[in-house]
N, CA and C atoms as an extended XYZ file, in Angstrom:
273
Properties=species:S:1:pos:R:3:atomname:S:1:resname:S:1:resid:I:1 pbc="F F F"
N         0.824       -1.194        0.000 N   UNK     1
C         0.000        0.000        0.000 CA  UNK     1
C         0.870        1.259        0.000 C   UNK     1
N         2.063        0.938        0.487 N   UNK     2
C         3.118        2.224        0.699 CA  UNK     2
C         3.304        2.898       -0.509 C   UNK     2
N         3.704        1.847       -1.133 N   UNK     3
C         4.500        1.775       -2.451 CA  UNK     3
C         3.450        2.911       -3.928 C   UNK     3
N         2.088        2.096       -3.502 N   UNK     4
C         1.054        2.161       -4.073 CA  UNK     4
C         0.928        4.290       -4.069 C   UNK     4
N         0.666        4.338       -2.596 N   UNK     5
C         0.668        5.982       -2.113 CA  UNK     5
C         1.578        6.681       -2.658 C   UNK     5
N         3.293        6.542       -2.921 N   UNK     6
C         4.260        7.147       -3.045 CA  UNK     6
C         4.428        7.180       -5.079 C   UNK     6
N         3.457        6.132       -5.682 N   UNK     7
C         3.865        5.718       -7.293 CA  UNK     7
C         2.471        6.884       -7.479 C   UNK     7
N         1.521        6.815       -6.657 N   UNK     8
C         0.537        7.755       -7.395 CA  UNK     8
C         1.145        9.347       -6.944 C   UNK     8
N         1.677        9.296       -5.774 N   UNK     9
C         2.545       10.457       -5.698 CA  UNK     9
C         2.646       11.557       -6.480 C   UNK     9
N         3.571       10.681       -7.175 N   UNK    10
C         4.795       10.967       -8.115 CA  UNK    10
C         4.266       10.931       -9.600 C   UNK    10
N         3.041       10.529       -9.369 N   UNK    11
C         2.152       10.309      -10.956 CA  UNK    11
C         1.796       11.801      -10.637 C   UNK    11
N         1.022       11.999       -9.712 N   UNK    12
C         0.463       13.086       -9.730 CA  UNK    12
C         0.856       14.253      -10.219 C   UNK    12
N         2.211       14.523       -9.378 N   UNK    13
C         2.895       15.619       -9.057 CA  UNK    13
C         3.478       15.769      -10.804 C   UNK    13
N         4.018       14.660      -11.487 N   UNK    14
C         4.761       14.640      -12.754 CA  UNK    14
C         3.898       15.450      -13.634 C   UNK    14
N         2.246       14.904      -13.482 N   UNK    15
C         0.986       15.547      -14.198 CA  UNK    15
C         1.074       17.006      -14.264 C   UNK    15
N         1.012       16.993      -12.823 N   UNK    16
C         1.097       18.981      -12.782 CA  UNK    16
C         2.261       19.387      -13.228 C   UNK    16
N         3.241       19.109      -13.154 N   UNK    17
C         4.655       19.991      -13.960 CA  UNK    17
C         4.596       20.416      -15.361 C   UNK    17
N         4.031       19.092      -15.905 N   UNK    18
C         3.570       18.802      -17.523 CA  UNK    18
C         2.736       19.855      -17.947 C   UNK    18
N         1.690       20.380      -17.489 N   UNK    19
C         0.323       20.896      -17.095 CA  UNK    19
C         0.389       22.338      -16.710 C   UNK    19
N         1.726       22.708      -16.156 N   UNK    20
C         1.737       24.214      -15.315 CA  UNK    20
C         1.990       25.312      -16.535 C   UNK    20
N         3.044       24.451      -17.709 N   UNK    21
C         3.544       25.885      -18.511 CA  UNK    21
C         1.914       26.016      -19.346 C   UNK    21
N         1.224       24.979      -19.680 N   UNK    22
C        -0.106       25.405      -20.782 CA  UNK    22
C        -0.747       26.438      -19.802 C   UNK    22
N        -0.824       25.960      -18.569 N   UNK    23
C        -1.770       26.757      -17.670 CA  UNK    23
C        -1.287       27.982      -18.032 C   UNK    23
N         0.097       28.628      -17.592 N   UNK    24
C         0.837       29.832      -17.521 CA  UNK    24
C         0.358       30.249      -18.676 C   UNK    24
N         0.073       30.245      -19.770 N   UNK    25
C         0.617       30.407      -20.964 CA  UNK    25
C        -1.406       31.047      -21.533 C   UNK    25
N        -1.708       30.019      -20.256 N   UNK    26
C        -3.678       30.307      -21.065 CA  UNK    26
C        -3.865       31.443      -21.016 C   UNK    26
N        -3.613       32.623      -20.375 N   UNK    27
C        -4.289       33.815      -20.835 CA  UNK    27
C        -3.427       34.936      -21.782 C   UNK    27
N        -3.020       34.287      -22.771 N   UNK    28
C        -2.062       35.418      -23.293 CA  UNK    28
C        -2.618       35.158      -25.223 C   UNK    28
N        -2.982       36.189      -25.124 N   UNK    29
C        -3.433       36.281      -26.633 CA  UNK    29
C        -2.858       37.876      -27.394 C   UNK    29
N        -2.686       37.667      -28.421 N   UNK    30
C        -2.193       38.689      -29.372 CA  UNK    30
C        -3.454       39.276      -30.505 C   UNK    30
N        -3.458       40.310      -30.482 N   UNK    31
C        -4.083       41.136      -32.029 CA  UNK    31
C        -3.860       40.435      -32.895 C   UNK    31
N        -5.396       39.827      -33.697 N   UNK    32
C        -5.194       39.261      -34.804 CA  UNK    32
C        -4.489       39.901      -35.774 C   UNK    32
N        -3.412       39.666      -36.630 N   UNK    33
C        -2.544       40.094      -37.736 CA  UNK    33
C        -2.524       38.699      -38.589 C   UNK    33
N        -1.267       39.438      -39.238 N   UNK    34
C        -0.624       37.994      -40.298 CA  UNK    34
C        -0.206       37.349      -39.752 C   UNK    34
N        -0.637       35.964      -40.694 N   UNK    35
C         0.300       34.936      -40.178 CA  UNK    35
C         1.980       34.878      -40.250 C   UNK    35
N         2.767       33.954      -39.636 N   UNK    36
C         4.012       34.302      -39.542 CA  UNK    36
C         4.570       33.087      -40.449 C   UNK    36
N         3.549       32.456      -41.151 N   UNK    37
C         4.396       30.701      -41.808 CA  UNK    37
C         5.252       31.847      -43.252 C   UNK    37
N         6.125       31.144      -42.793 N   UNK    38
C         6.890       31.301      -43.745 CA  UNK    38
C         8.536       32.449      -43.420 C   UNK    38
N         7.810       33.047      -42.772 N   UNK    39
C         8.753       34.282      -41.773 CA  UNK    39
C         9.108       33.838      -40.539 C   UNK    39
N         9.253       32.163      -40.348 N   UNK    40
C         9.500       31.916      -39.052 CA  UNK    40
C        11.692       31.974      -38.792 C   UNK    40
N        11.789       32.031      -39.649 N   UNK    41
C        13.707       32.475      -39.641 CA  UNK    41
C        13.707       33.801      -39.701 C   UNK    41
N        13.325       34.797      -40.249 N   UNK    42
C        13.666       35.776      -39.837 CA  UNK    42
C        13.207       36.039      -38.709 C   UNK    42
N        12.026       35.926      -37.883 N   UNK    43
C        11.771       35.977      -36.678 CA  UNK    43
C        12.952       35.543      -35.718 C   UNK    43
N        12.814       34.323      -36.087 N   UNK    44
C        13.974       33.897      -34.879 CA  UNK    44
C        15.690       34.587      -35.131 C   UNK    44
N        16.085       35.168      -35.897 N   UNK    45
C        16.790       35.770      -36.725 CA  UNK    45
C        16.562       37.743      -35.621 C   UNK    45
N        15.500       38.017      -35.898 N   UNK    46
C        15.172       39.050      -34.915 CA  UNK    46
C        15.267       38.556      -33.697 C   UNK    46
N        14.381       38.373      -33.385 N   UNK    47
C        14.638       37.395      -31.619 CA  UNK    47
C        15.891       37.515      -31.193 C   UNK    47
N        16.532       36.908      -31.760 N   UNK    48
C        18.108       36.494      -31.866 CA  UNK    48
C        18.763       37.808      -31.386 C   UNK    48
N        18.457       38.560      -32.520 N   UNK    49
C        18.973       40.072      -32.513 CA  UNK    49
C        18.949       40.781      -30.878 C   UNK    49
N        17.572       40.491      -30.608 N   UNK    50
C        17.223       41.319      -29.531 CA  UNK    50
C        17.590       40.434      -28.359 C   UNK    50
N        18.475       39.427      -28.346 N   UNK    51
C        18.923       38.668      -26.721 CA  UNK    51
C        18.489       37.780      -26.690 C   UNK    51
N        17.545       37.146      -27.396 N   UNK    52
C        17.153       36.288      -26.923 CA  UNK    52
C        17.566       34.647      -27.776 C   UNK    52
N        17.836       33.677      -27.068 N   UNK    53
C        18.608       32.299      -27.434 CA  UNK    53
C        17.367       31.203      -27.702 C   UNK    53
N        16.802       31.460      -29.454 N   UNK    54
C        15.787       31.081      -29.804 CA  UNK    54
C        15.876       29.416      -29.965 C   UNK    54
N        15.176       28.599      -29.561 N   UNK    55
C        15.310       27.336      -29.855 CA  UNK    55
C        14.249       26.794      -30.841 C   UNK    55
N        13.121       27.422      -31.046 N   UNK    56
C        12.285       27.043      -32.007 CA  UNK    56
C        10.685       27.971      -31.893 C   UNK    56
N         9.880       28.375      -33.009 N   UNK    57
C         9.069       29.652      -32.636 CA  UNK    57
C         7.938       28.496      -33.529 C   UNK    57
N         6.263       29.365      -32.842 N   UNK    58
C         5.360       28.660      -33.937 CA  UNK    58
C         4.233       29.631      -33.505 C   UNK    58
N         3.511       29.740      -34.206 N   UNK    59
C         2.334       30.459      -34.287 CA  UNK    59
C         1.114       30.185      -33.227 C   UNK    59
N         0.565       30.938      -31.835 N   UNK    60
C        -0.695       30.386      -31.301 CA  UNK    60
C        -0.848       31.273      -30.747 C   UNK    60
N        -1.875       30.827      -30.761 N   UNK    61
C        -3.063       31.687      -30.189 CA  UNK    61
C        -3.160       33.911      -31.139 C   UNK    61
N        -2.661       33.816      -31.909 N   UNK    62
C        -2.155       34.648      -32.689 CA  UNK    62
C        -0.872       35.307      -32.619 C   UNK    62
N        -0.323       34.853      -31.339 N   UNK    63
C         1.179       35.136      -31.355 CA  UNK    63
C         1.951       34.454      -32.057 C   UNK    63
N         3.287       34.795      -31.322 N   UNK    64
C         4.571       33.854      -32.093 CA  UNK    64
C         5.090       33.685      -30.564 C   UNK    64
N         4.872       32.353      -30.276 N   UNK    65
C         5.178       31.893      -29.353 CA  UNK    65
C         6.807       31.263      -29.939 C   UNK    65
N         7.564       31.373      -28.729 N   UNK    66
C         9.162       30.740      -29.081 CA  UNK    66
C         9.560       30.466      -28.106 C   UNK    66
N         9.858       29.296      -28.103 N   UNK    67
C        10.619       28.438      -26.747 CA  UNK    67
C        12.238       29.438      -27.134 C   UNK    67
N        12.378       29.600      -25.803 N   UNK    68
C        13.984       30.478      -25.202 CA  UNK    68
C        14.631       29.104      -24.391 C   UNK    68
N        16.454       29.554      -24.473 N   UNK    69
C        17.246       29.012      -23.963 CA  UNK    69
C        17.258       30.179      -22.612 C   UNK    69
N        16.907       29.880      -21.404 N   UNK    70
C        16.642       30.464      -20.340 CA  UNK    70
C        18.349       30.326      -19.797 C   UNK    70
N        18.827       31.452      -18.749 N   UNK    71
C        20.394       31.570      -17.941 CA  UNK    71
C        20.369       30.499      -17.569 C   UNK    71
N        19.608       30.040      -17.060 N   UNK    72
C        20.640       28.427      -16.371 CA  UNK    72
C        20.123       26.885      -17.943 C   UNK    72
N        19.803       27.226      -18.428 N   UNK    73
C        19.978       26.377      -19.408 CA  UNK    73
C        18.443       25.623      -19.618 C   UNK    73
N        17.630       25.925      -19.134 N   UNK    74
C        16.175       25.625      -19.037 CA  UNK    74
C        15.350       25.845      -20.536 C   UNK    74
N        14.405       25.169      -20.357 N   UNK    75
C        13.802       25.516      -22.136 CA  UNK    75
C        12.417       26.731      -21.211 C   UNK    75
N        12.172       27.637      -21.905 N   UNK    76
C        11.240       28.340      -21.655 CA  UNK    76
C        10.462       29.460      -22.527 C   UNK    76
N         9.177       29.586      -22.191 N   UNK    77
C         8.586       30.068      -23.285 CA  UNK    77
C         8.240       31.847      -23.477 C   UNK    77
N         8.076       32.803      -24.499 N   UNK    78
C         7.975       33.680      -24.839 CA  UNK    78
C         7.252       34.123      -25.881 C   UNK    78
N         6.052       35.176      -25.375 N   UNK    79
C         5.369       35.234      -26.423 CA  UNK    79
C         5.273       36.589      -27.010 C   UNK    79
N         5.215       36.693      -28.174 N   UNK    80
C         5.275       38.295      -28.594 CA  UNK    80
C         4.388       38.593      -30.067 C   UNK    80
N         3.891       39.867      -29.761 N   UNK    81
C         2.897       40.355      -31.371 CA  UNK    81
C         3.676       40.041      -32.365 C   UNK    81
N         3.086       39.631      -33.376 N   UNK    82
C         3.440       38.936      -34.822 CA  UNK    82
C         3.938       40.102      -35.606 C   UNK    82
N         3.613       41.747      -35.587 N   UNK    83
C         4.025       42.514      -36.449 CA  UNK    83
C         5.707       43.268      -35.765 C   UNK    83
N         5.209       43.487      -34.549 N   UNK    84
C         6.183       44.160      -33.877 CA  UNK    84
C         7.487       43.693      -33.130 C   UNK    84
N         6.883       42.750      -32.809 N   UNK    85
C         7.658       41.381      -31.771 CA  UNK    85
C         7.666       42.369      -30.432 C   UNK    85
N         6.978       42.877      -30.010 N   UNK    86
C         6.881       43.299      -28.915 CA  UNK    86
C         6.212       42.334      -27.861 C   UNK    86
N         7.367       41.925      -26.511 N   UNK    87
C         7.110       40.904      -25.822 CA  UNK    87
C         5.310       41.163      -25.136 C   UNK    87
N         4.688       39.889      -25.175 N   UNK    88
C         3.388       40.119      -24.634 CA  UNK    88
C         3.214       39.451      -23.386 C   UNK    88
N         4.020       38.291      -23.072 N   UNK    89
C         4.357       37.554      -22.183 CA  UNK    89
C         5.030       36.645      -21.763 C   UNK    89
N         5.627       36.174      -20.755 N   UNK    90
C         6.641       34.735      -20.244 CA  UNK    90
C         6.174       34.079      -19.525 C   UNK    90
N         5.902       32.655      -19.855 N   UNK    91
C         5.854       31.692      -19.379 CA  UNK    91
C         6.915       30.450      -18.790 C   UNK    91
């Protein structure tokens, strides 16, 4: 039964980690504009420009969401308007 308590634990807890960045991330929406397919290198190309250590960008929720290489080496997320790249939020 120990065993049983400590495996759902750890189920649990794994769930919510998985679960916390979508949460973070649910209230952040951008001004509908253009889409970015096709302009996703120069974006990250800008990004780049402006500090930030782009690991891969994609289009939601009308932003341009882009996973960042965070200071201690962490993957983390950043979201910014599609025309301006003006940051809208971090997750």
């Amino acid at each position: 039964m120990f065993r049983t308590t400590i495996a759902t634990a750890v189920a649990v807890t794994s769930l919510a980690l998985v679960a916390l960045p979508a949460q973070a991330a649910g209230g952040i929406t951008c001004d509908v504009g253009a889409s970015i397919a096709g302009a996703e290198d120069t974006i990250k190309q800008e990004l780049t420009a402006m500090g930030y250590t782009v690991d891969s960008i994609e289009e939601w929720n009308n932003c341009v969401r882009a996973f960042v290489v965070e200071a201690d080496g962490s993957l983390g997320m950043a979201f910014f308007e599609p025309g301006s790249l003006k940051l809208v939020g971090e997750a």
